[in-house]
C-alpha positions as CSV (number, residue, x, y, z in Angstrom):
1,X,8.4,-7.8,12.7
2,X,5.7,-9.3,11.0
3,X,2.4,-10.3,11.3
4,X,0.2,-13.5,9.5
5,X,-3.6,-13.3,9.3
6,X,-6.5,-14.6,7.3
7,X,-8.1,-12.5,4.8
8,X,-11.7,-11.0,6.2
9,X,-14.2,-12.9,4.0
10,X,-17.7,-10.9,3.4
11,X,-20.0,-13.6,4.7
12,X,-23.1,-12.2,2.8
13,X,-20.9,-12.3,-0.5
14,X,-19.4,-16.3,0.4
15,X,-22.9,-17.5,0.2
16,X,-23.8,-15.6,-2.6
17,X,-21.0,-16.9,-4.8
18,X,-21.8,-20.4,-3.4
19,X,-25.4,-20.2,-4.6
20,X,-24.2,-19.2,-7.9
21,X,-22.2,-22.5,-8.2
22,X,-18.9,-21.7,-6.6
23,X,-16.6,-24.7,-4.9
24,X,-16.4,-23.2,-1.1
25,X,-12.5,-22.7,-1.8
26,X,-13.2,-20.2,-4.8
27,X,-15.9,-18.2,-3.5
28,X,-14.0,-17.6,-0.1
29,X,-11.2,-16.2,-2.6
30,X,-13.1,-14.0,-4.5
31,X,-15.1,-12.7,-1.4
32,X,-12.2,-12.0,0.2
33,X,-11.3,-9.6,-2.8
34,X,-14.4,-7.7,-2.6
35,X,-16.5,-10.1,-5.4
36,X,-20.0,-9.5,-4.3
37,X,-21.4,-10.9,-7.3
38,X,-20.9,-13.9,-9.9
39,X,-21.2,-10.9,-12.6
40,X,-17.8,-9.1,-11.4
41,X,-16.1,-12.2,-12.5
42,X,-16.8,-12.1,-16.3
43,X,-14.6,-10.2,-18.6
44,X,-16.2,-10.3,-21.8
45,X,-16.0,-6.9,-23.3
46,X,-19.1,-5.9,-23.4
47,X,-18.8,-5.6,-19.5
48,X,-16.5,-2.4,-19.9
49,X,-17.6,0.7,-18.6
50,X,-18.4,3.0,-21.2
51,X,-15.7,6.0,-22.7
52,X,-18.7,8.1,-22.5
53,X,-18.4,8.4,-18.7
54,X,-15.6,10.0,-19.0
55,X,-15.1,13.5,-18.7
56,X,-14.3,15.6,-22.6
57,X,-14.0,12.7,-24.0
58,X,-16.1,13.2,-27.0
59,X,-15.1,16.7,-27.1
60,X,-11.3,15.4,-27.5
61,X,-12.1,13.3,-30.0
62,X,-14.2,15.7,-32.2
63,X,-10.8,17.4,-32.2
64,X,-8.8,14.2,-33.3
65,X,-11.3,13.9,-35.6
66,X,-11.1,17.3,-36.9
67,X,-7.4,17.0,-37.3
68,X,-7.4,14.0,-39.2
69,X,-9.8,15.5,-42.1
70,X,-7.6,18.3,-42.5
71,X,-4.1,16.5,-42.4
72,X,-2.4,18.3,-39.2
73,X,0.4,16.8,-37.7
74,X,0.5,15.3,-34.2
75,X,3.2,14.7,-31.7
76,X,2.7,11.9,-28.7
77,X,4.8,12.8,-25.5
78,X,4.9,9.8,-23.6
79,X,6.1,9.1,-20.7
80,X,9.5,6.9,-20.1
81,X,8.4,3.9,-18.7
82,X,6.0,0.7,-19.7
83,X,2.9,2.3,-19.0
84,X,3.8,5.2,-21.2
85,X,6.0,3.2,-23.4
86,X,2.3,1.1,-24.0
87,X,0.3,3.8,-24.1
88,X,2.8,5.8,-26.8
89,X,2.6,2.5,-29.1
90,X,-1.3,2.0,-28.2
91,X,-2.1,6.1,-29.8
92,X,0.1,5.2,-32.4
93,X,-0.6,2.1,-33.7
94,X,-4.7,3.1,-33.8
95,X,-3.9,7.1,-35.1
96,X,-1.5,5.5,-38.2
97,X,-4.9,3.7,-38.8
98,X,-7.3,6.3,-38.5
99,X,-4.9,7.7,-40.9
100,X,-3.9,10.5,-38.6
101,X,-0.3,12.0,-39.5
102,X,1.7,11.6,-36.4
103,X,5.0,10.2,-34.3
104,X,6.7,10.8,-30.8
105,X,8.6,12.2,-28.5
106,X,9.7,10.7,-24.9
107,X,11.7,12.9,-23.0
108,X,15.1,11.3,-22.1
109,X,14.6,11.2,-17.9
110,X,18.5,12.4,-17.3
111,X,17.8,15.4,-19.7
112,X,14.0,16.4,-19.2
113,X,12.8,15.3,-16.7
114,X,9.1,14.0,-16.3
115,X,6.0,15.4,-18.1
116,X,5.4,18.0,-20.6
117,X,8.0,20.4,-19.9
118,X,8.6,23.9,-20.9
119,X,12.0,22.3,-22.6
120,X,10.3,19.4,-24.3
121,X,7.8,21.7,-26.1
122,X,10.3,23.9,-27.2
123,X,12.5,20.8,-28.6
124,X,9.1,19.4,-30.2
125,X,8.5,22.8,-31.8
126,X,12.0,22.6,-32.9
127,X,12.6,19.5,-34.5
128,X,8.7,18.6,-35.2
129,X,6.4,21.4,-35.4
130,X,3.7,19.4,-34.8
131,X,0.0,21.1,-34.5
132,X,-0.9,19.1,-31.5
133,X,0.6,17.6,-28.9
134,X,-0.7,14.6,-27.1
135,X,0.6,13.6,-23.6
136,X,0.1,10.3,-22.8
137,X,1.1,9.0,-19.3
138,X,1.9,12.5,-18.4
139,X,0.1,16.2,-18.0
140,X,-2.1,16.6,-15.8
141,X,0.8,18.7,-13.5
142,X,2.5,20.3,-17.0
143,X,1.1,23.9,-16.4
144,X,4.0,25.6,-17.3
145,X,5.2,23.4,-20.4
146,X,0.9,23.4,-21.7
147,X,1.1,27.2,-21.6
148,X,4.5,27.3,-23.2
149,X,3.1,24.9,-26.3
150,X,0.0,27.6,-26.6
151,X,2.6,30.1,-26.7
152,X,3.7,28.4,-29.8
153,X,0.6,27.9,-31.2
154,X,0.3,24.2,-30.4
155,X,-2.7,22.9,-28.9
156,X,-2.2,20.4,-26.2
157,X,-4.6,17.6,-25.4
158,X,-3.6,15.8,-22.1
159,X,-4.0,12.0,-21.6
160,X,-3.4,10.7,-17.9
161,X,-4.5,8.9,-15.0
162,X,-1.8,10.7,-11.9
163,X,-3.2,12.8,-9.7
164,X,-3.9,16.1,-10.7
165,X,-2.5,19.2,-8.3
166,X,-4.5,22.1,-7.1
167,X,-4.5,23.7,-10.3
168,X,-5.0,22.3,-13.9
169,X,-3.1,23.2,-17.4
170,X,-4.6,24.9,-19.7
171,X,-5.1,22.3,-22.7
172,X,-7.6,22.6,-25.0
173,X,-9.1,19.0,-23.1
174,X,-8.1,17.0,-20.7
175,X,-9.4,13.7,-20.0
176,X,-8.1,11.7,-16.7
177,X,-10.7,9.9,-14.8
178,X,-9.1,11.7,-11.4
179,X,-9.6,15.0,-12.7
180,X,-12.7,16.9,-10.8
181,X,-16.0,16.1,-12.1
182,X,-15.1,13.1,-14.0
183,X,-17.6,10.4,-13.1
184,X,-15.2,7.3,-14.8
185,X,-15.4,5.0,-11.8
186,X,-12.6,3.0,-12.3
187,X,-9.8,5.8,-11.1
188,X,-7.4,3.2,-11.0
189,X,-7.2,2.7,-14.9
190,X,-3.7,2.9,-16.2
191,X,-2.2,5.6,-18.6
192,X,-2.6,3.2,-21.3
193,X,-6.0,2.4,-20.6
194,X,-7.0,6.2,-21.0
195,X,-5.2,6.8,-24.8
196,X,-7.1,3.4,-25.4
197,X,-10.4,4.9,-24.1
198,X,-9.8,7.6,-25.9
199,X,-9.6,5.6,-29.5
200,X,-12.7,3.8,-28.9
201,X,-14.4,7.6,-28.5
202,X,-12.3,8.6,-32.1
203,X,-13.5,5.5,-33.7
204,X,-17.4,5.9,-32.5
205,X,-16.9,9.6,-34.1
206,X,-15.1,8.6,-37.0
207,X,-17.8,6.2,-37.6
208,X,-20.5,9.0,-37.3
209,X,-18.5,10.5,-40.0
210,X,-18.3,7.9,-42.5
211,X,-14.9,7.7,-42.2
212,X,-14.5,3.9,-42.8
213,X,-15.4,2.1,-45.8
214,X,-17.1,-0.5,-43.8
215,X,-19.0,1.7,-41.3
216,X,-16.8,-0.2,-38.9
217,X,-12.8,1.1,-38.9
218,X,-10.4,-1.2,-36.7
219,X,-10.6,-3.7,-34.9
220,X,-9.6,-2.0,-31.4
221,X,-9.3,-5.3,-29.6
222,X,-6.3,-6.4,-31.4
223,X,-4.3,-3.6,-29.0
224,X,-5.5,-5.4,-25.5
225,X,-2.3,-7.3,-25.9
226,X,-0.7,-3.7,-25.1
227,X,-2.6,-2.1,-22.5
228,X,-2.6,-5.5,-20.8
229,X,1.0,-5.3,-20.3
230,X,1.0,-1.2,-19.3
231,X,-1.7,-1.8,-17.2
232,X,0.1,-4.6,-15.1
233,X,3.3,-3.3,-15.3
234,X,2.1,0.2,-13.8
235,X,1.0,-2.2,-10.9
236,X,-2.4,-0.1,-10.9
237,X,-5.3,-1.4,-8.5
238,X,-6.5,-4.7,-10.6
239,X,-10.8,-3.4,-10.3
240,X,-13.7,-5.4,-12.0
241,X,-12.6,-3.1,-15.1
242,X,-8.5,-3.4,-15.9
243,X,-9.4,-7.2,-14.9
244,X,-11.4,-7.1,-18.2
245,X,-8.8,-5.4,-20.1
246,X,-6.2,-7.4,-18.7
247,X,-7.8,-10.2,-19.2
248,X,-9.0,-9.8,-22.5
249,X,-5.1,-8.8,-23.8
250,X,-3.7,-12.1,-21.9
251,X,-6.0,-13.6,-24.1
252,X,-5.0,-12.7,-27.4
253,X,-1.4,-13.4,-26.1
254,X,-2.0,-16.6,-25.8
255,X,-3.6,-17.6,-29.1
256,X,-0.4,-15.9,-30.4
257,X,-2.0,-13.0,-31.7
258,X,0.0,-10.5,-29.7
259,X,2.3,-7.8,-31.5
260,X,5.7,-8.8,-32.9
261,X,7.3,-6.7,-29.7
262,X,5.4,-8.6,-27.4
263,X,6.4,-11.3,-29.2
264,X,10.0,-11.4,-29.4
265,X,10.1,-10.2,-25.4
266,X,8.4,-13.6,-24.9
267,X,10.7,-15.3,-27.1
268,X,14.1,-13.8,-25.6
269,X,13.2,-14.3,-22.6
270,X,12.0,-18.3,-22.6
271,X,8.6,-18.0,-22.2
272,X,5.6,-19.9,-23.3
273,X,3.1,-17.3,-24.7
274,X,0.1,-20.4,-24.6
275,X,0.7,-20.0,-20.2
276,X,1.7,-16.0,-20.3
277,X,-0.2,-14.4,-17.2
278,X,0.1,-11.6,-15.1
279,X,3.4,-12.6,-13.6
280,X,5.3,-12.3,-17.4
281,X,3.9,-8.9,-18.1
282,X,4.6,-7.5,-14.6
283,X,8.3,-9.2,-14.0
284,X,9.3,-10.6,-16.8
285,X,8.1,-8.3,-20.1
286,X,7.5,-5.0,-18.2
287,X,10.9,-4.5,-15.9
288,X,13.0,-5.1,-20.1
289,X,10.9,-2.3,-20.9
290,X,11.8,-0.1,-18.2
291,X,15.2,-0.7,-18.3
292,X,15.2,1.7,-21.7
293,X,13.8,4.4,-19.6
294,X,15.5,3.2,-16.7
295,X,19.2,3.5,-18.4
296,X,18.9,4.8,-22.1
297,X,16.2,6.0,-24.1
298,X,12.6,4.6,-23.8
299,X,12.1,5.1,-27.5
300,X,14.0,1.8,-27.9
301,X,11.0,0.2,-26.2
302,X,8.3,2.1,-28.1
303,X,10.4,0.9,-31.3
304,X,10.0,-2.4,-30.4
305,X,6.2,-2.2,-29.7
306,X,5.7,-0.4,-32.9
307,X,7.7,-2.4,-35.3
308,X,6.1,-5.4,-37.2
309,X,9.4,-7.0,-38.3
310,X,9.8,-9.9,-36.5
311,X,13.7,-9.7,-36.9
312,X,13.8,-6.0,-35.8
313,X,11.4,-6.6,-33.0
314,X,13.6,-9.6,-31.7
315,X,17.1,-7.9,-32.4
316,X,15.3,-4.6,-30.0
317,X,14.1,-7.5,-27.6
318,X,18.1,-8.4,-27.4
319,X,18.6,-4.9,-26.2
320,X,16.2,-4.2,-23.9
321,X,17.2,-7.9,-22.6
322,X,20.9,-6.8,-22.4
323,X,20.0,-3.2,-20.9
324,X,18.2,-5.4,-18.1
325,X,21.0,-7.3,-17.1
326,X,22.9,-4.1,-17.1
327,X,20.1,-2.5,-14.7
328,X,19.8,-5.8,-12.2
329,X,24.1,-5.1,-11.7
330,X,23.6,-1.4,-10.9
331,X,20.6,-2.3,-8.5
332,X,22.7,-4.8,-6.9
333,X,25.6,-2.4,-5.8
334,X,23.2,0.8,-4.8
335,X,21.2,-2.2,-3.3
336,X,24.7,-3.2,-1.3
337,X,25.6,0.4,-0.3
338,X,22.1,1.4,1.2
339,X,22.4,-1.8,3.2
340,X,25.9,-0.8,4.4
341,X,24.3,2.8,5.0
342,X,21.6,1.8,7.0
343,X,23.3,-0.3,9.5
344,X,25.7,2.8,10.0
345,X,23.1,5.5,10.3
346,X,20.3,3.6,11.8
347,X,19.5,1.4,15.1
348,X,19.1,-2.1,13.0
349,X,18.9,-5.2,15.1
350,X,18.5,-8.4,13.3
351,X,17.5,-6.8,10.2
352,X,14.7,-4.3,11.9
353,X,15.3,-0.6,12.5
354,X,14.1,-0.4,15.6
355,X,13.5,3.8,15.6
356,X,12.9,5.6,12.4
357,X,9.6,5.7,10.8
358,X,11.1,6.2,7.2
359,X,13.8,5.9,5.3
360,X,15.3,8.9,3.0
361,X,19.1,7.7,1.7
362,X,21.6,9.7,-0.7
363,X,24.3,8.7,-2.3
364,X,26.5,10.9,-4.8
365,X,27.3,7.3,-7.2
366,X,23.4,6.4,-7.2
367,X,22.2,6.0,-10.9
368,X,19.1,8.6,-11.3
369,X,17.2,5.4,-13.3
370,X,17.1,2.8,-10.9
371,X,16.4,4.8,-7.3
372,X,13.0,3.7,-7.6
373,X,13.5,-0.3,-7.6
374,X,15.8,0.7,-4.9
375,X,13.5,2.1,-3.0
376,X,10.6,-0.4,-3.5
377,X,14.0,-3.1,-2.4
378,X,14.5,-1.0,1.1
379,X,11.0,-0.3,1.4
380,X,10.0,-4.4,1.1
381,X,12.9,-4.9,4.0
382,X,12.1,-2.6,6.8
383,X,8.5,-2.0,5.6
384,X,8.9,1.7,6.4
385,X,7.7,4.6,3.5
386,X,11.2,5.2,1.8
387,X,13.1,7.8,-0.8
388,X,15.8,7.2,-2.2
389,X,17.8,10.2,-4.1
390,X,20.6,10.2,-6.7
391,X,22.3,13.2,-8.2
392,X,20.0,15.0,-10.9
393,X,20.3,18.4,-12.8
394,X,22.8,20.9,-11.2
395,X,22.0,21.9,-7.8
396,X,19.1,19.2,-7.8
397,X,18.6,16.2,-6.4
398,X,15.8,13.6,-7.4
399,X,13.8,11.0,-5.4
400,X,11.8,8.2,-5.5
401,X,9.7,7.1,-3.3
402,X,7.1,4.4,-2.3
403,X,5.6,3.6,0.6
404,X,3.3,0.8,3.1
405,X,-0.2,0.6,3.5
406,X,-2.1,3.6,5.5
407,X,0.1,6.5,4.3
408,X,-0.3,8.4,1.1
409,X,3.2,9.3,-0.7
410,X,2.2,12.0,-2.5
411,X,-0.2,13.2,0.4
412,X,2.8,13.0,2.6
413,X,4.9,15.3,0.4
414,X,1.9,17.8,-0.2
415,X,2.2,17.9,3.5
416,X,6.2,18.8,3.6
417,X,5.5,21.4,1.0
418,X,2.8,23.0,2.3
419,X,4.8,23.3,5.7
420,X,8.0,23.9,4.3
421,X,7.1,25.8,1.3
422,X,10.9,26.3,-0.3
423,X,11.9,22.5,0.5
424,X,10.5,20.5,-2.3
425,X,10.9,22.1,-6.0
426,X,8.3,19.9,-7.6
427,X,6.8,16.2,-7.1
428,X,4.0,13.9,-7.8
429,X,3.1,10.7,-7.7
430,X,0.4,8.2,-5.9
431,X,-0.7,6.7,-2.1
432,X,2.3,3.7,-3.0
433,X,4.7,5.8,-4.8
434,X,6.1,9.6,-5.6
435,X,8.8,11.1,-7.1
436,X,10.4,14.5,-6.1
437,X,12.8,17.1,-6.7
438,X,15.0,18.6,-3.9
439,X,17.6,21.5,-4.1
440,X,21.0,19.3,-3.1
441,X,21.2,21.8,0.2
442,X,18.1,20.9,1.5
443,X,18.6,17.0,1.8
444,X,18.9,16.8,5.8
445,X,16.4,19.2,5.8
446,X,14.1,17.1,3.8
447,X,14.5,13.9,5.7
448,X,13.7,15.7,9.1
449,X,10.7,16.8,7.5
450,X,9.7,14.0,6.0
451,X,10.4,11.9,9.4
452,X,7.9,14.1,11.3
453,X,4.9,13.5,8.6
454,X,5.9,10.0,9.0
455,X,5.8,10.0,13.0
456,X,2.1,12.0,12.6
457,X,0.6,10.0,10.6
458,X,2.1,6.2,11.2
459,X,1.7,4.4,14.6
460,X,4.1,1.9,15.9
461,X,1.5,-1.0,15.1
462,X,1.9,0.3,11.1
463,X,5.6,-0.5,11.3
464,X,4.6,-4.2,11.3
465,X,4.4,-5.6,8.2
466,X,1.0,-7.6,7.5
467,X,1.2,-10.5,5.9
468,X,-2.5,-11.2,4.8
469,X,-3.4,-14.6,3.1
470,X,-5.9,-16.9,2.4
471,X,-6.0,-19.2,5.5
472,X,-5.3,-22.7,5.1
473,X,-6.7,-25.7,2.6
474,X,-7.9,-28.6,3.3
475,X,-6.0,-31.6,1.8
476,X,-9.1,-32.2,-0.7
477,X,-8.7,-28.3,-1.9
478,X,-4.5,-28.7,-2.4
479,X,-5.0,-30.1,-6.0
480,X,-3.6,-29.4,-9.7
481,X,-7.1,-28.1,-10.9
482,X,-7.3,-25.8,-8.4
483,X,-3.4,-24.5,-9.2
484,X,-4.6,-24.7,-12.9
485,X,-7.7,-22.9,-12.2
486,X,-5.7,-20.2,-10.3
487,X,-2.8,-19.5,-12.9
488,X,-5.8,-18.8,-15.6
489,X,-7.0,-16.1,-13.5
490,X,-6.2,-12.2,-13.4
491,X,-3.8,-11.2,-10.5
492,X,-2.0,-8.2,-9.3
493,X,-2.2,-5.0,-7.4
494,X,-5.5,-4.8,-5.6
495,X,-6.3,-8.1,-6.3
496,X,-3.7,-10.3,-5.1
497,X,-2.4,-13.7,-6.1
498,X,-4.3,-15.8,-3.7
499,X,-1.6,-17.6,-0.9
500,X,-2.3,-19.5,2.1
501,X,-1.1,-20.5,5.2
502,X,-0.2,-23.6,7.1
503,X,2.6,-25.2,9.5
504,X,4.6,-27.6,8.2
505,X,7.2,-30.4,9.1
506,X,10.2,-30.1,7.0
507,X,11.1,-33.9,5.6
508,X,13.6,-33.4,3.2
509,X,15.4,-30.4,1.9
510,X,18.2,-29.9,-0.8
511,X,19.4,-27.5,-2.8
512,X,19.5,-27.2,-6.5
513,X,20.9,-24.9,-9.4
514,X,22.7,-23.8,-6.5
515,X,20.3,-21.2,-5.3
516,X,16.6,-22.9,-4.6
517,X,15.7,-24.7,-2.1
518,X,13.8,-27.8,-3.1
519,X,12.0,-29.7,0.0
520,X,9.0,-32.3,0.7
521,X,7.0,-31.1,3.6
522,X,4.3,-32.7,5.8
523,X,1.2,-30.7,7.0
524,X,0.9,-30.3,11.0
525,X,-1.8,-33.8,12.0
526,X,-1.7,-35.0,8.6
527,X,0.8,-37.5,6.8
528,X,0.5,-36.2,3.6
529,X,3.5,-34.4,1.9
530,X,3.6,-32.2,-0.8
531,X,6.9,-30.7,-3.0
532,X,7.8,-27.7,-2.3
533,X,10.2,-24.9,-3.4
534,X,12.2,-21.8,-2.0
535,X,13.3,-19.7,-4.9
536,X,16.4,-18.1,-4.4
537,X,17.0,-19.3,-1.2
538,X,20.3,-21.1,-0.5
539,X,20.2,-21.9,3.7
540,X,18.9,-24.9,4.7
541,X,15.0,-24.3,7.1
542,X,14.4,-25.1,10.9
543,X,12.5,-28.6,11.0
544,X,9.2,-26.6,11.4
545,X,8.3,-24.0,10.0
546,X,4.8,-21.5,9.7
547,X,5.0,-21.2,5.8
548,X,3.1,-19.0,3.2
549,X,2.4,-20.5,-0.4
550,X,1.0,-20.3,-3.7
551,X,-0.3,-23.5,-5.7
552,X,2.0,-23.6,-8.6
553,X,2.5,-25.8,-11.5
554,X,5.5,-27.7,-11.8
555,X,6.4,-28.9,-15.5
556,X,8.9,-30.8,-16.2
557,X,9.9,-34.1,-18.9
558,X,6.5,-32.7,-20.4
559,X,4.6,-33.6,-17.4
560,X,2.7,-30.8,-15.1
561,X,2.8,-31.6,-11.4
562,X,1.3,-29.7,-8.7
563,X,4.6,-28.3,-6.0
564,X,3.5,-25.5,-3.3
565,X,5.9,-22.3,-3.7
566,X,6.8,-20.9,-0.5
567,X,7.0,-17.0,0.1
568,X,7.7,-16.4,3.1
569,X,8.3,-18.3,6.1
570,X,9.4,-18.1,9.6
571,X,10.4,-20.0,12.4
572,X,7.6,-21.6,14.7
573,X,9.0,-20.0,17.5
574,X,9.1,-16.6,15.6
575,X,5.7,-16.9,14.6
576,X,3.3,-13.6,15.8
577,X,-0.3,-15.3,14.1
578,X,-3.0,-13.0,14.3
579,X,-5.6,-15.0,12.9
């Protein structure tokens, strides 16, 4: 069941934007998204928050420092997917300039595991004897692999942005803007963000230092390009802060300044880097660079971020590109069994389950990489919070979850533990999304557990998926500058991709490529009509429908023509409107 209703616009912020200059259309946007002033909207650098706010900061870089004057050797352990993958390349791309001595190390996920394990340190010691070890991505819950690195003598600084637990590792820093006491107020920066925090706090002490000849070192800004693309590809909460940085790296992309990874991703994969926006990094770019975490070894896609041969980077691109492909196919056929599962197990009627308030689903041929795109699939469908688990070590089985608006993942599974204290072996994770560990016994166990959490803390009126938009436009607001004006702009996670919402008369409708619907629909009282198009949709519409759509630029024959691009949309008679 779903629900359609206009986002709540802050009246007392509408007129504010409006007496700063705003059309009506724009300011009831950014209201709506918690703008409150015209000053939130600017993303010149300048506006960034300070690294000083952030908790042992300066003491971690003193360190850094320290360790670069005297030639020690450090280790990055990164995490395996784009945010780590970003923030691994980010540390370094700016160390190698500092002139720090160091590499990395991402654990293979089929292997390892997550984090700075006890295993990984002892490989690392092994094969690297580094003095330090950096996590980036990854740490904050490693209390048993940070004691077993001092153990060996290596001191551990942790970089991260998760959660932390109820008890910290013993590094000699940590900084994480969710830690206790750190008074960073954007929590929601990525992993990438922190490591790139972190070298603007090396660089200020380097400078103290006289380390550069020019009293200056690097030019930092020249990395944005990078923690753009781990900061929207970790789909973290878009504040007035990761807008800047994102904003700030799209910029750079498109002048063509970004790194010869970025690059050649953009090139295999068609795209204009002059229009890249927050759609390439978080669909296009950031899903080739998890499928090397996803189904091989992430280190392909911190190679390709780290090279600067073009011919390398593009003959990496290939791969990841390929590895893709391979990872849609597997998705597909997990995707096809939990279907098949669902309708056997559960009381589904027209595509609902009509009982259950989550989902948990095993299956013994499920590939450990891709359960979490197949749970964000099953969780999109029935909009209940979902797992999905696949084979892991012996005797273990790993999950992935994520979840719906108004109940926290990993608060949910601290809740399972706590009451049943031997069910879960380890997990962690966000509100949206949580991965977990489960002795292979305890599955049904698991899922009855995790079904009554969901039952406490859901009510039936959560199990309806909201479908929040913008309202509708007038026909003087449905333009090409205002698409234009839209696709320049930051969007994602937190601060979503503006859509609206209007009923329509469907006038003509065809298919084409043989799996988008291409129509001309005509507003309810009005005779204008407007292109329109349903991607991968193949059945023919009802001749009136309740539609939500984007403005989106149409260019074609080197022309650029304004078409709406339909969501969702449902049946007139369907319809629940709550607005």
């Amino acid at each position: 069941m779903s629900k359609i209703i206009t986002r709540t616009v802050d009246a007392q912020a509408f007129d504010v934007l409006r007496r700063h200059g705003l059309p009506p259309v724009l300011a009831r946007i950014y209201a709506a998204r918690g703008i409150a002033r015209v000053e939130q909207l600017e993303t010149e650098l300048v506006r960034l928050i300070p690294y000083h706010h952030i908790k042992n900061i300066g003491a971690m870089a003193c360190i850094l420092a320290d360790a670069i004057a005297n030639g020690k050797h450090l280790l990055i352990v990164a995490d395996y997917d784009s945010d780590g993958a970003t923030a691994c390349a980010v540390g370094l791309r700016i160390l190698r300039q500092f002139g720090a001595i160091v590499d990395y190390l991402v654990p293979n996920r089929f292997e390892y595991g997550y984090g700075l394990t006890p295993e990984i340190v002892a490989l690392a010691y092994k094969t690297r004897q580094p003095d330090i070890l950096i996590t980036v991505d990854n740490g904050i819950a490693s209390i048993d692999g940070v004691a077993a690195a001092n153990a060996l003598g290596m001191q551990v600084l942790v970089t991260d942005h998760h959660l932390p637990g109820d008890a910290l590792p013993d590094a000699a820093a940590i900084i994480n803007p969710n830690q206790p006491g750190c008074s960073f107020p954007s929590k929601s920066i990525a992993g990438v963000g922190v490591i790139f925090y972190l070298m603007m706090a090396l660089r200020a002490e380097l400078r103290l230092r006289g380390a550069f000849p020019d009293n200056r070192g690097p030019n930092l800004a020249s990395f944005l390009d990078l923690v753009a693309l781990g900061t929207v590809a970790d789909v973290v909460r878009l504040d007035d802060n990761n807008r800047i940085l994102v904003q700030q790296g799209l910029k750079r992309i498109r002048k063509g300044a970004a790194c010869t990874g970025i690059q050649a991703l953009l090139k295999i994969t068609r795209r204009n880097y002059a229009q890249t926006s927050t759609y390439d990094l978080g669909f296009i770019l950031g899903p080739r660079l998890n499928a090397a975490g996803r189904l091989d070894d992430m280190s392909l896609g911190i190679e390709c971020l780290t090279t600067d041969d073009p011919a390398y980077a593009e003959h990496i691109a290939r791969e990841l590109d390929a590895l893709n492909v391979q990872r849609r196919e597997i998705e597909s056929d997990m995707h096809e069994s939990a279907l098949s599962m669902l309708e056997n197990r559960l009381s589904v009627e027209n595509g609902k389950i009509q009982q259950a308030y989550s989902v948990c689903l095993f299956d013994q041929n499920w590939h450990q990489g891709v359960i979490g795109i197949l749970a964000s699939r099953i969780k999109e469908k029935y909009h209940r919070p979902t797992i999905i688990f696949a084979p892991g070590n012996a005797g273990e089985m790993k999950g992935s979850g994520r979840s719906i608006p108004g109940f926290h993942l990993r608060d949910a599974l601290d809740l399972v533990s706590k009451r049943h204290p031997s069910l879960i072996v380890k997990f962690g994770g966000h509100a949206a999304a949580a991965g977990l560990t489960i002795h292979a016994g305890n599955f049904t166990q698991f899922c009855d557990a995790f079904e009554q959490i969901a039952q406490g803390l859901l009510t039936p009126a959560d199990l309806t998926r909201v479908i929040e938009t913008d309202g509708d436009l007038t026909e003087s607001e449905i333009n090409l500058e205002l698409a234009q004006h839209l696709m320049r702009q930051v969007w994602g996670q937190g601060f979503p991709q503006p859509t609206f919402h209007a009923r329509f008369c469907v006038e003509n409708q065809r298919i084409v490529g043989g799996k988008h619907l291409k129509l001309k629909l005509k507003k309810f009282e009005s005779d204008t009509t407007y292109d329109a198009i349903l991607f991968f949709h193949n059945d023919l519409l009802p001749d009136v429908i309740s539609a939500v759509y984007q403005l989106h630029l149409n260019e074609f024959n080197g022309r650029t023509t304004l078409q709406l691009m339909l969501e969702r949309w449902l049946d007139l008679r369907e319809e629940i409107s709550g607005a």
